[in-house]
BADREN-622747 format. One record per atom (N, C-alpha, C): x, y, z. Coordinates in steps of 0.2 Angstrom, whole numbers, plus 2048, in hexadecimal, padded with zeros to 3 digits. Layout:
BEGIN
XYZ ...
END
This chain:
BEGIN
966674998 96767B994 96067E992 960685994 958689993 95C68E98B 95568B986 95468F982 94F697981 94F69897F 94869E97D 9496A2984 94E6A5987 94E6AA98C 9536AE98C 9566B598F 95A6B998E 95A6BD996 9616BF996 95F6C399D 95E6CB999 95A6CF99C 9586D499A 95B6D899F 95E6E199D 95F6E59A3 9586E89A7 9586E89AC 9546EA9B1 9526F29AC 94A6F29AE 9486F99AB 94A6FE9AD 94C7079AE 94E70C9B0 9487109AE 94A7179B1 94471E9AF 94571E9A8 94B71E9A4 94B71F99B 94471C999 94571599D 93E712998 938713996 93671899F 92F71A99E 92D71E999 92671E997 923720991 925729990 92372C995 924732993 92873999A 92A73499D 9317369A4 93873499E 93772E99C 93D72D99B 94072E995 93D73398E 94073998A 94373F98C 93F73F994 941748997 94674599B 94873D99D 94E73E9A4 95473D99E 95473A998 956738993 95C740990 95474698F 95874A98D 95C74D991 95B74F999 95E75199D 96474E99E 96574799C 96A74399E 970746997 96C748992 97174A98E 97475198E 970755990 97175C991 97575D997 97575899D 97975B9A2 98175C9A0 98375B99C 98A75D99B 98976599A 985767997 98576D997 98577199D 98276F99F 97C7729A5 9837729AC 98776C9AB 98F76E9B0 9937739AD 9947729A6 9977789A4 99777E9A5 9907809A4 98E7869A4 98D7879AD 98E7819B2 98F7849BA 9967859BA 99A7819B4 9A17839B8 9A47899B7 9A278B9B0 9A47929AE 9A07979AF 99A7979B3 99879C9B6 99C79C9BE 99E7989C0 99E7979C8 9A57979C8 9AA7959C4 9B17939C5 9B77989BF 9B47989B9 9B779A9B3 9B77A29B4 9AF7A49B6 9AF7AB9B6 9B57AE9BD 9B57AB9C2 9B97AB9C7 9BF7AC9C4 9C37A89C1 9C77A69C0 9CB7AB9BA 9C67AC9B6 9C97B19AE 9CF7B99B1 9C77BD9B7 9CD7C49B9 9D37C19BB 9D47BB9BF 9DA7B89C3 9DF7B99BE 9DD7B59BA 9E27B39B4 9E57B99B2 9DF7BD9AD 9E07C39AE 9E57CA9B1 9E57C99B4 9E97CC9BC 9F07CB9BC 9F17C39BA 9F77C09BC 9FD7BF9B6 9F87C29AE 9FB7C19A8 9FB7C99A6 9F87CD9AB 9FA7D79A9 A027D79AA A077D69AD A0B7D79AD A107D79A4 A0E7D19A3 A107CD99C A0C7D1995 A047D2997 A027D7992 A067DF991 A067E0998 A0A7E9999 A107E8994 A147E3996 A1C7E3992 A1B7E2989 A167DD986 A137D9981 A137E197E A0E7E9982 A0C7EF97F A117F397D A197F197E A1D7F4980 A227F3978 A207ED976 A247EB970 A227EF969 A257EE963 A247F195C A1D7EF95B A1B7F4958 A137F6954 A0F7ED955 A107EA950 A0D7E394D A0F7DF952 A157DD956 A167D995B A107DA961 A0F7E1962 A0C7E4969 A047E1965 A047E2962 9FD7E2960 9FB7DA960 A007D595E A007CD95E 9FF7CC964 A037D0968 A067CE971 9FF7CD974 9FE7D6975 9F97DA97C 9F57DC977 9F37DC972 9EE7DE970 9E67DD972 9E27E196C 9DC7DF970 9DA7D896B 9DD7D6969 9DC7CF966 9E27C9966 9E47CE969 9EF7CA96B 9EE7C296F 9F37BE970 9F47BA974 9F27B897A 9F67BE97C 9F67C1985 9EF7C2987 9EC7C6981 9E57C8984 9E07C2982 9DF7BF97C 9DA7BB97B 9DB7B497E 9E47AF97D 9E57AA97F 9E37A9986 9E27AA98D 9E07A7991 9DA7A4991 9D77A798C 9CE7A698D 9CE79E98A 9D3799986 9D3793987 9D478E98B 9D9792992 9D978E997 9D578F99A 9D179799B 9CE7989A1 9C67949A2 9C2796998 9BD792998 9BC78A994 9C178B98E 9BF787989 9C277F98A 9C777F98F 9CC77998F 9C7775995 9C477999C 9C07749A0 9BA77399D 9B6776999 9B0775997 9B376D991 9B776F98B 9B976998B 9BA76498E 9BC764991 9BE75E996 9B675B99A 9B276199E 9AD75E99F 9A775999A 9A875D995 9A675898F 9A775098E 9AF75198D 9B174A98D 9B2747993 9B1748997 9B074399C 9A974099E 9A374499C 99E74299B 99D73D995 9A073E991 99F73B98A 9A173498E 9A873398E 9AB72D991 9A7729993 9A572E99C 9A072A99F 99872799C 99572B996 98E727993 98F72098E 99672298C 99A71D989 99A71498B 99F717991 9A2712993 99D70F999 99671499A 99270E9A0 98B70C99B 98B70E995 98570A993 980710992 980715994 97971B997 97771C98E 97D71C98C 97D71F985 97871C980 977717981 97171397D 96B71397F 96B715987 965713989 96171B987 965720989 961727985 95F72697D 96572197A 961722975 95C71E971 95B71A977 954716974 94F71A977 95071D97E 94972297F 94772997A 94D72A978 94C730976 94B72F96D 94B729969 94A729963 94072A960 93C728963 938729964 936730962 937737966 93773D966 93C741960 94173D95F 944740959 94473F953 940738951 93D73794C 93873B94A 93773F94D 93074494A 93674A948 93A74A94B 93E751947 94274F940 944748940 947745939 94D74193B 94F741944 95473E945 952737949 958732949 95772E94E 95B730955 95772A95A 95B72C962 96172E960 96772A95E 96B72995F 97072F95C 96C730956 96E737952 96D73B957 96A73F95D 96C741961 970742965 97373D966 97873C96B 97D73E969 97F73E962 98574095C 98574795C 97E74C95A 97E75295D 980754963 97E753967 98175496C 98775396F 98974D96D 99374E96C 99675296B 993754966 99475A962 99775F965 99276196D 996767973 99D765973 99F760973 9A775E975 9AA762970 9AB75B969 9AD75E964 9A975C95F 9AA760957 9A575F952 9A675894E 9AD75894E 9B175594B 9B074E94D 9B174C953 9AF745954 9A9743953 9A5749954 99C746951 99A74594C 99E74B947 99D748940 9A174293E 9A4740940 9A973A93F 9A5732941 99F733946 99C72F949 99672B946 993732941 98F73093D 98F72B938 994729937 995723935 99171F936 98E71C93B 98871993E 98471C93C 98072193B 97A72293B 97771D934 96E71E934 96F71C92F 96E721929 96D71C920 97072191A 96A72591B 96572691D 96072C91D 960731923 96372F929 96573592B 96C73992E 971732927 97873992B 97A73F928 97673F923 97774A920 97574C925 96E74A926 96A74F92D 96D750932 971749937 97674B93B 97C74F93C 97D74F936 984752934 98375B933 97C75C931 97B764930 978765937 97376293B 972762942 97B765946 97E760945 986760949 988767945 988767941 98B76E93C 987775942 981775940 97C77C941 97D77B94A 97C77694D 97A778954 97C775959 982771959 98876D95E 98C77395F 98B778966 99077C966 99777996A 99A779966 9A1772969 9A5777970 9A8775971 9AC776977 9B177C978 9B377E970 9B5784970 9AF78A96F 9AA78896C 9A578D969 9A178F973 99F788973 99B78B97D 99F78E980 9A578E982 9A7790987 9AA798983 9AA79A97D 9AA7A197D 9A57A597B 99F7A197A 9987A397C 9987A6984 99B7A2987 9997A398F 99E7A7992 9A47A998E 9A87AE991 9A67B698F 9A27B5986 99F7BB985 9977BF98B 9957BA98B 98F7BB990 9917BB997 9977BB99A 99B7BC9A1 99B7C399F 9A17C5999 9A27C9999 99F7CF998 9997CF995 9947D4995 98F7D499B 9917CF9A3 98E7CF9A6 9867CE9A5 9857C899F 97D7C599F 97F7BD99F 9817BB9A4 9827B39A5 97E7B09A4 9777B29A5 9717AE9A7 96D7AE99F 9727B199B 96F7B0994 9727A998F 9767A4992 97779E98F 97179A991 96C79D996 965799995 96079998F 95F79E98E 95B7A1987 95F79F980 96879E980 96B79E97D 96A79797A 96A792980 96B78B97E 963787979 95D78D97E 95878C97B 95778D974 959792972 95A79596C 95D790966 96178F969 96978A966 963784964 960782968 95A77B968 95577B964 950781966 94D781960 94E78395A 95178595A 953787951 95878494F 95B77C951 95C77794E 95A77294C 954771950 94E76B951 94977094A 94777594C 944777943 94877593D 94E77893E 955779937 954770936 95376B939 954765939 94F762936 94876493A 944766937 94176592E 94476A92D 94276D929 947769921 94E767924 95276591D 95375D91F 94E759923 94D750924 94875191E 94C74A91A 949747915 94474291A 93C741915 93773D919 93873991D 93B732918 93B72E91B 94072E920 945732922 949733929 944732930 93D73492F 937737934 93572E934 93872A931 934722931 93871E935 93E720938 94571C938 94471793E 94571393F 94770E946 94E70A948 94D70A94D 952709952 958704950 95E70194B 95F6FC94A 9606F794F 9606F9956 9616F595F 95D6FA964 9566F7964 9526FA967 9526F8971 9556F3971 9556F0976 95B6F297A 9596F1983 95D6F4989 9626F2989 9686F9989 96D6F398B 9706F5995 9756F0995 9756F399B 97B6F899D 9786F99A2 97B6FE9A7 9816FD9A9 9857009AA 98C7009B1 9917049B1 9937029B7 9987079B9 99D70A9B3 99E70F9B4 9A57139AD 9AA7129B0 9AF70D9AB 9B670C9AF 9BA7139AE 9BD7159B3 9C271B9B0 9C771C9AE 9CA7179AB 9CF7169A6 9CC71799F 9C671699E 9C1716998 9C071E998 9BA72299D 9BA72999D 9C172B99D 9C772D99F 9CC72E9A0 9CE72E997 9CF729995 9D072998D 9CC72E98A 9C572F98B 9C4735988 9C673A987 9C673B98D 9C9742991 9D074698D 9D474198D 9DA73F98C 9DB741983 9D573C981 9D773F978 9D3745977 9CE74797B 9CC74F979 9D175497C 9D675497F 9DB757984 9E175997F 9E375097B 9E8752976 9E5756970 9DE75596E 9DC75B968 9DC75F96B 9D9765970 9DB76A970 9E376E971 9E7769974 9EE76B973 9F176C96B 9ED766968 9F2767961 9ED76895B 9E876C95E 9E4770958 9E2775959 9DD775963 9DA77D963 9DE783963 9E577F967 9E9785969 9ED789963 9EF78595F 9F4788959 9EC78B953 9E9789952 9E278C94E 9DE793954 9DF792958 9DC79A95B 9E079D95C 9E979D95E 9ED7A295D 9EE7A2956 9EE7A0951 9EE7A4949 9EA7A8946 9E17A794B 9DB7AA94A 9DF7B1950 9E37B1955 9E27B7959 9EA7BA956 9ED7B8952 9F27B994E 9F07C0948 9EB7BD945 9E87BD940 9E57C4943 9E07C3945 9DB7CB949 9E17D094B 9E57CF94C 9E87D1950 9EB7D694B 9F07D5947 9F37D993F 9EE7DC93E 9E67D793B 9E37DC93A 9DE7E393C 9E07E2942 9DE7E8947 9E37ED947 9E97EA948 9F07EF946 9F17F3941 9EE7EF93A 9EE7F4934 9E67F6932 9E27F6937 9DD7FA937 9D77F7932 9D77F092F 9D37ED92C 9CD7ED92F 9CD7EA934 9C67E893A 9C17EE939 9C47F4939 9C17FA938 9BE7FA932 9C27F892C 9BF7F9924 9BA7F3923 9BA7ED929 9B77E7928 9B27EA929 9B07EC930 9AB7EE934 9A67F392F 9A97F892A 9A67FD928 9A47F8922 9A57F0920 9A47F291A 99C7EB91B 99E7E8923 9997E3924 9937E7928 9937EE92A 98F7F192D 9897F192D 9867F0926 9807F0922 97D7E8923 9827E4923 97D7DF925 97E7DD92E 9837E0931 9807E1939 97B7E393B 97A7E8935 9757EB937 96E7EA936 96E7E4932 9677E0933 9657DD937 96A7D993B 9687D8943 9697DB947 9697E2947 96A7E794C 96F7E794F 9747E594D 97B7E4950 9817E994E 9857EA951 98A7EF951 98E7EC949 9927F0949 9997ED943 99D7EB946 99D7ED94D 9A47E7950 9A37DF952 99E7DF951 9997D8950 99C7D5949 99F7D7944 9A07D5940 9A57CE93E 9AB7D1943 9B17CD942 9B17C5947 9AD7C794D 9AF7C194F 9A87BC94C 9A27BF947 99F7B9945 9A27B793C 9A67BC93C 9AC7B9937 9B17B2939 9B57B593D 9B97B0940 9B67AC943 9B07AC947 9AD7A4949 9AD79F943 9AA7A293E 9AA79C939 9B0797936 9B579B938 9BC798938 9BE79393E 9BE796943 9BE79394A 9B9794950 9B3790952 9AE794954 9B179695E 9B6797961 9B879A964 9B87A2961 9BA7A395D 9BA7AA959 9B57AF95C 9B07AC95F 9AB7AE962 9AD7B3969 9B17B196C 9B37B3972 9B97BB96F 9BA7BB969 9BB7C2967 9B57C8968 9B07C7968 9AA7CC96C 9AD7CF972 9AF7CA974 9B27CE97D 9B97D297B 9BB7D3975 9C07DA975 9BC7DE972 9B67DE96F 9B67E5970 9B07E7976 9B47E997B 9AF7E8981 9AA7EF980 9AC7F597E 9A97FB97D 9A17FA97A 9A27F6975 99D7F5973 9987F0973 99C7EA976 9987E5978 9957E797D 9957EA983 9937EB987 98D7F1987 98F7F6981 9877F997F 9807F497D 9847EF97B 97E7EA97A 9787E697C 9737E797C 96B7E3980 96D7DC97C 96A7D8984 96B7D3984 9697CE97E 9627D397B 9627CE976 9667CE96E 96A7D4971 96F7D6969 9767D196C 9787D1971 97E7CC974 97C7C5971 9757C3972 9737BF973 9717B9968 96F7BF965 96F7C095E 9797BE95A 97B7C395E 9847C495C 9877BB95D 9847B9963 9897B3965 9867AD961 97D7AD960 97B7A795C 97E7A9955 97E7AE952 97E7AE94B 9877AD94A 98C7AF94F 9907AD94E 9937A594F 98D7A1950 99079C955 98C79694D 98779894B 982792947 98479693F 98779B93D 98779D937 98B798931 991796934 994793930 99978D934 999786934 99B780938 9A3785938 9A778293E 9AF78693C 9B1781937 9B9785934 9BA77F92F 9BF777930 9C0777935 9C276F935 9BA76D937 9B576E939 9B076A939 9AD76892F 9AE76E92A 9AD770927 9B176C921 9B676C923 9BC766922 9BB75E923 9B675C927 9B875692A 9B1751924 9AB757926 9A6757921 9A775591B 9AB757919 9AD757912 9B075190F 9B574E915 9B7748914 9B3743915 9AC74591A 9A873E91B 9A273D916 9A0740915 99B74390E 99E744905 99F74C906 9A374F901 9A27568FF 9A77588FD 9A57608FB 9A07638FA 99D7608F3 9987618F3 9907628F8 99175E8FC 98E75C903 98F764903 994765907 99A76890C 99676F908 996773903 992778900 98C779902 9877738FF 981775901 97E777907 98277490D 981772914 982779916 98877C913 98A785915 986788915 98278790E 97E78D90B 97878E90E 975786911 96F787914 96F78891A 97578591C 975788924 97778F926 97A792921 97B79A921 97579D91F 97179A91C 96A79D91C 96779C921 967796924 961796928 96479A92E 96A79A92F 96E79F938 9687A6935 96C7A992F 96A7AF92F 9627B092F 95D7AC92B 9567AB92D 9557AB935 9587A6938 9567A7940 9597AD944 95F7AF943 9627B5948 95E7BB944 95A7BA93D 9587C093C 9507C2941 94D7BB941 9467B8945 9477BC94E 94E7BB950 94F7BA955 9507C2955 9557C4953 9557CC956 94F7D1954 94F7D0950 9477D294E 9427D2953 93E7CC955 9397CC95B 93C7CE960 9437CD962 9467CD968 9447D8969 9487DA963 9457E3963 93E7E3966 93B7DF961 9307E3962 9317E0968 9327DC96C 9317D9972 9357DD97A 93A7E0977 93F7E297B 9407EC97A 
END
């Protein structure tokens, strides 16, 4: 019998000293990077069809009493906003977690986050806190859940990281149907960038010191292997059941909701009464409602694209302002919720307050130079 030896996983690209943070990031960021191919390549195809084949059902929907028709075929109705969850929001979900599944169930998930602790520790996080951000695209909720793990000096950090700048699966894909919509597609590149850095500051900036001192509790490779797909498929499956039993009954109450108030002519007296601070970032008052309603559910977002009149007078970098300040102003509230139980209220307040200052500090940074420059 041999003592003092161990079998070791063979080295990879993660390992190397400064290839393997940037193969590490890329391997985290490709979720994105599919999503944003499939809804530019397949969703936007996909949306007029739908569209098309649910006019009949809107025309009838316009034909009913006042309130109904406006519930129906509205410009915030059923008919008109609901398809936008199967067209973008349900595949981009699903791509998410079948990624997640697969970094899970073959090991990858650790090995990025030993590459990438190193570079994160200068921002206040460890690798693996990371990885938990990033989850985050899927949904908020399972990531702030996750935290649990981190250690006690960086899981507030993670948790307002996951708060400010994990655009979850409802929030990305009605980012991308707004920027379809306004025919500037090519703008979730600048978007994403935007979204990066002004997390990594905001992160930055509210990491307690010693967060910046932290080490790896399992520094060591682990290995690799195949993802069985009973395992990916599990995930798939439990983000499939949340959004059947929570997005879809919470964004028709949200397009319930706009909808009345459109009817009784609110939105109008909203728009006239938020005017004055749209018009700090040089944004419309119809910009108003849907960065209200995101904070509630940040698909709320994808309310830009009813009022098209006006989104469409807008330059790219006012679309651009409209959708970050809508998307990072306020966590939505079951995230805001979940927080609350993992921490505590009190957490849950300050965490508001500083991340509503710091959105409106950046989107104020960001429309501003984007005018002198534009």
């Amino acid at each position: 019998m041999r003592a003092g030896w161990a079998v070791e996983p063979p080295a990879r690209v993660f390992e190397r000293p400064y290839l393997g943070p940037v193969v590490s990031a890329l391997v985290l960021l490709s979720p994105a990077a599919v999503a944003v191919w499939f809804a530019n390549a397949v969703a936007d195809d996909l949306d007029p069809l739908v569209g098309a084949a649910l006019e009949p059902a809107v025309s009838w929907g316009r034909t009913l009493p006042g309130p109904l028709a406006a519930v129906s075929a509205g410009d915030y109705g059923l008919l008109s906003m609901g398809p936008f969850l199967f067209v973008w929001a349900l595949p981009t979900l699903l791509i998410f977690a079948l990624f997640t599944g697969a970094y899970s169930a073959s090991g990858l998930t650790m090995r990025v986050t030993t590459a990438l602790h190193p570079a994160m520790r200068r921002v206040g996080l460890a690798g693996r806190d990371l990885v938990r951000i990033v989850m985050g695209f899927g949904c908020n909720v399972p990531a702030v859940t996750s935290t649990r793990g981190c250690s006690d000096c960086t899981r507030c950090t993670t948790i307002s990281a996951i708060s400010f700048g994990s655009a979850c699966s409802y929030q990305f894909p009605a980012t991308l149907a707004v920027f379809a919509a306004v025919g500037m597609p090519w703008l979730v590149g600048p978007y994403l960038a935007v979204l990066a850095a002004t997390t990594l500051v905001y992160v930055r900036l509210i990491a307690p010191p010693e967060a910046r001192t932290t080490d790896l509790a399992v520094a060591r490779r682990t290995f690799l292997e195949r993802p069985r797909p009973r395992a990916v498929w599990r995930e798939a499956r439990s983000s499939l059941d949340g959004f059947v039993t929570t997005a879809l009954p919470v964004f028709a109450a949200i397009c319930v909701v706009a909808a009345l108030l459109d009817y009784v002519g609110a939105l109008e007296g909203l728009g006239t009464v938020l005017e004055p601070a749209m018009a700090a970032f040089a944004l419309p008052s119809e910009a108003a409602l849907p960065i209200v309603l995101a904070a509630i559910r940040k698909d709320g977002i994808a309310l830009l694209t009813a009022e098209s009149t006006a989104i469409e007078a807008l330059s790219p970098v006012e679309v651009l302002v409209a959708v970050y300040l809508a998307g990072v102003l306020l966590p939505c509230l079951v995230t805001a919720i979940t927080v609350a139980r993992e921490v505590s209220v009190r957490f849950v307040a300050a965490m508001l307050a500083r991340q509503a200052a710091a959105a409106v500090g950046f989107a104020f940074v960001i429309a501003w130079t984007g005018r002198l420059l534009y």
